[in-house]
C-alpha positions as CSV (number, residue, x, y, z in Angstrom):
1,X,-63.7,26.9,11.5
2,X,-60.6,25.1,11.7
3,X,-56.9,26.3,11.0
4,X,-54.3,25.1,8.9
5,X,-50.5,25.8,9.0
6,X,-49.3,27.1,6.0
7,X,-47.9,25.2,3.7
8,X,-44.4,26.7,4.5
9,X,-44.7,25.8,8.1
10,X,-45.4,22.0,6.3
11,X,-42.9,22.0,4.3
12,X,-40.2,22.9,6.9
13,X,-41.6,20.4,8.9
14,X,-41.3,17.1,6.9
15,X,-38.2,18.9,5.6
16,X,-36.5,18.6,9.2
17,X,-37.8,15.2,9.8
18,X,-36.7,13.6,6.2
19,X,-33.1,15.3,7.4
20,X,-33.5,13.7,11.1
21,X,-34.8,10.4,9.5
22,X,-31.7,10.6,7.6
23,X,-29.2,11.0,10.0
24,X,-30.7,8.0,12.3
25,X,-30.0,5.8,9.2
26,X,-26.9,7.0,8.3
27,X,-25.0,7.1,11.8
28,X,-22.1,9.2,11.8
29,X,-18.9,7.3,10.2
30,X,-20.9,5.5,8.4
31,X,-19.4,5.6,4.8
32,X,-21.7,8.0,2.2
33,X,-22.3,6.4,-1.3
34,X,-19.3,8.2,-2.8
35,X,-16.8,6.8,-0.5
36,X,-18.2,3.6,-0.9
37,X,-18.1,3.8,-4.9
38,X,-14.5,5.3,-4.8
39,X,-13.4,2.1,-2.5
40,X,-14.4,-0.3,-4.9
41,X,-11.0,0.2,-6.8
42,X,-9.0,-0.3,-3.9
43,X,-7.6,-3.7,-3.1
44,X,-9.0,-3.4,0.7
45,X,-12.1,-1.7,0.0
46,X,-13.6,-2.3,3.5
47,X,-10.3,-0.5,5.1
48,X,-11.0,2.4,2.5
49,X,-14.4,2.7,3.3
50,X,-13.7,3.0,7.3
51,X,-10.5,5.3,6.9
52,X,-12.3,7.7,4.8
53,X,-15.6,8.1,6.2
54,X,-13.7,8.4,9.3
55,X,-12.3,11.2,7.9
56,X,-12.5,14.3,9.4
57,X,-12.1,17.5,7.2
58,X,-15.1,17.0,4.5
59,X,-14.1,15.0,1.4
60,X,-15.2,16.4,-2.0
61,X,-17.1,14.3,-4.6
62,X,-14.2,13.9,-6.9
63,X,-11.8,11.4,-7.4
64,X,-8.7,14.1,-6.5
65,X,-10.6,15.1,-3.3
66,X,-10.6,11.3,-2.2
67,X,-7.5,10.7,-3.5
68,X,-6.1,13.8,-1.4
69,X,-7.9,12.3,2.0
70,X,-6.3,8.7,1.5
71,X,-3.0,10.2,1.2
72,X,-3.7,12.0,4.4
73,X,-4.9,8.8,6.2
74,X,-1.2,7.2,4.8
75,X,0.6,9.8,6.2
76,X,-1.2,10.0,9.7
77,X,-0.6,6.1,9.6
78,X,2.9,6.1,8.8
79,X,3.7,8.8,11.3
80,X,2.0,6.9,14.0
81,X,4.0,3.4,12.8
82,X,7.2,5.1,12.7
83,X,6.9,6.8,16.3
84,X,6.1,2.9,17.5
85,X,9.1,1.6,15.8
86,X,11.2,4.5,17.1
87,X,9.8,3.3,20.5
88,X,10.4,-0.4,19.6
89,X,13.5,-2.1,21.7
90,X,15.9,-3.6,19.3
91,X,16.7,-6.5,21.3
92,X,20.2,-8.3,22.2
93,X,21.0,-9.6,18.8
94,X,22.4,-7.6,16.2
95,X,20.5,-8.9,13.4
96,X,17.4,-7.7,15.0
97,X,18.8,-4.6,15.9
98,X,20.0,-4.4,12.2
99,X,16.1,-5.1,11.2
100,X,14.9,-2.3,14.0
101,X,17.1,0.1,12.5
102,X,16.0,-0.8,8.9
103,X,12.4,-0.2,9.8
104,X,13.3,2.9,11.2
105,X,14.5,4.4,8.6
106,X,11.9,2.9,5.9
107,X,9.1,4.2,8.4
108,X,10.5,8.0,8.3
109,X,11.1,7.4,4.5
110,X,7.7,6.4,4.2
111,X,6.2,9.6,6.3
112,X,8.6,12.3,4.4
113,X,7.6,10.2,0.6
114,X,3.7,10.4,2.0
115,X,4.1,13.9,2.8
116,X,5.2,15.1,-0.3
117,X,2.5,13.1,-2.1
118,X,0.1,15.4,-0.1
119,X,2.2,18.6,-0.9
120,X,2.3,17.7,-5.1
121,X,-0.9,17.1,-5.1
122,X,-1.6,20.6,-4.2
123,X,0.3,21.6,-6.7
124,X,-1.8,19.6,-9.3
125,X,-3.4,22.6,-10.0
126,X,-5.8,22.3,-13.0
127,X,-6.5,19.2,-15.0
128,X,-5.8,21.2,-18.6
129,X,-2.5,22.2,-17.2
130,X,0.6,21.0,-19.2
131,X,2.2,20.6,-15.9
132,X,-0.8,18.2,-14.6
133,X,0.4,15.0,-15.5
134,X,3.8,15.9,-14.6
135,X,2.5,16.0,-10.8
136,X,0.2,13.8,-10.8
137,X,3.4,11.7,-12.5
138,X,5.2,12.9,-8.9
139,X,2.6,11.8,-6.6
140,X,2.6,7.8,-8.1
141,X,6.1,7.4,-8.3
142,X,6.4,8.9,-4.6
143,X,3.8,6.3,-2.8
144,X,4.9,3.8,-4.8
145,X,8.3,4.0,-3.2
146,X,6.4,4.3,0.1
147,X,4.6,0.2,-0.6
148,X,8.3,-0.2,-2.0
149,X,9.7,1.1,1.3
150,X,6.7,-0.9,3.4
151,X,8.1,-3.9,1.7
152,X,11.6,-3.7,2.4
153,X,10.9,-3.4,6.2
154,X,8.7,-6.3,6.4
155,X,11.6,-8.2,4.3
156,X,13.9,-7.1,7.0
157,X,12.4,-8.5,10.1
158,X,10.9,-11.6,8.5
159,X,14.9,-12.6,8.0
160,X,16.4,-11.1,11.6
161,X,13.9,-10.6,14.3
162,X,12.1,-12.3,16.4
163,X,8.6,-13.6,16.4
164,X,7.7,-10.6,19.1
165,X,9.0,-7.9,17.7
166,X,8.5,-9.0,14.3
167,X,4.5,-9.1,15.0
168,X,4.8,-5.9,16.6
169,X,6.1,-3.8,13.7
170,X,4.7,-6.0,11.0
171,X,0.8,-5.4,12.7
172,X,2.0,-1.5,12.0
173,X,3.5,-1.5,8.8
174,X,1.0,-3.9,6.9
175,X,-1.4,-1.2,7.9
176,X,0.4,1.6,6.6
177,X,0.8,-0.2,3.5
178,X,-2.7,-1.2,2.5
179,X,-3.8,2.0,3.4
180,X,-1.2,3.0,0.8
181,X,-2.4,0.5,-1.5
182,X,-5.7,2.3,-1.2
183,X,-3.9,5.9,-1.9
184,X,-2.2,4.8,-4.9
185,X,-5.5,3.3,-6.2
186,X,-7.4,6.7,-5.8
187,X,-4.7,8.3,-7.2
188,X,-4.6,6.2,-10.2
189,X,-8.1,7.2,-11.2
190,X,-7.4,10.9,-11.3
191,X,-7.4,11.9,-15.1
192,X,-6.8,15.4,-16.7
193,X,-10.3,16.3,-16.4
194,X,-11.1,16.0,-12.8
């Protein structure tokens, strides 16, 4: 007479391997179908889709989740641009020192604006609220003057410094800023009832 397993024990089984076969397609990093669908409104999609799937705490399927998690990747890119430009040697000439100095300061402006993008959005609360918009209002206008910020920097050293130190910063910045870009995007599709 020969023995079966039960069906439970069968079950299990191609349970685990559709979750194994699952993970060998999907390698980790590798961005899930919501991030990709949320990127396609960005104007560096690509960039969105390897920030966020990067992403370590879990993003929630909604757009304010995603939103919240591209704000984050701003912020941990801004803070990492200004610490270079902090770093960054001004130079001998005063104009380029001038354009250091302006970056510096647009770089922390950019981290503290970024940061309290992040901190309004936890105060979004929910989406019926009469203060909603009023927030969400908040959050726009303060990454906004973060690419407004970005832009100014960039403006700064393509007039003073010099080619090394321009490609330096500018590598940094333009990062910062499309990943802004990104933000604002995700932001922009967050509506009363999300």
């Amino acid at each position: 007479m020969e023995r079966y397993a039960p069906l439970s024990v069968v079950l299990i089984a191609a349970a685990l391997f559709a979750s194994a076969s699952a993970l060998i397609a999907a390698p980790e990093g590798a961005p899930s179908a919501f991030i990709r669908s949320s990127c396609r409104v960005t104007r560096y999609p690509r960039l969105c889709e390897r920030c966020l799937s990067a992403y370590k705490p879990p993003i929630r399927r909604s757009p304010r989740g995603v939103a919240l998690a591209a704000l984050s990747v701003s912020v941990d890119k801004a803070r990492a641009a200004s610490a270079f430009v902090r770093r960054m040697p001004a130079g001998t000439r005063s104009r380029e020192a001038g354009a250091v100095e302006d970056c510096v300061e647009t770089t922390q402006d950019i981290v503290d604006q970024l940061r309290q993008s992040v901190a309004e959005m936890g105060r979004l609360g929910r989406a019926r609220s009469p203060r909603f918009a009023w927030h969400l209002s908040n959050v726009q206008t303060w990454v906004s003057a973060a690419l407004t910020d970005a832009d100014t920097c960039l403006d700064s050293l393509s007039q003073n410094a010099g080619p090394a130190v321009r490609a330096a910063i500018r590598k940094r910045v333009v990062e910062v800023a499309q990943v802004t870009s990104n933000a604002l995007a995700l932001v922009n599709r967050i509506e009363p009832a999300t």
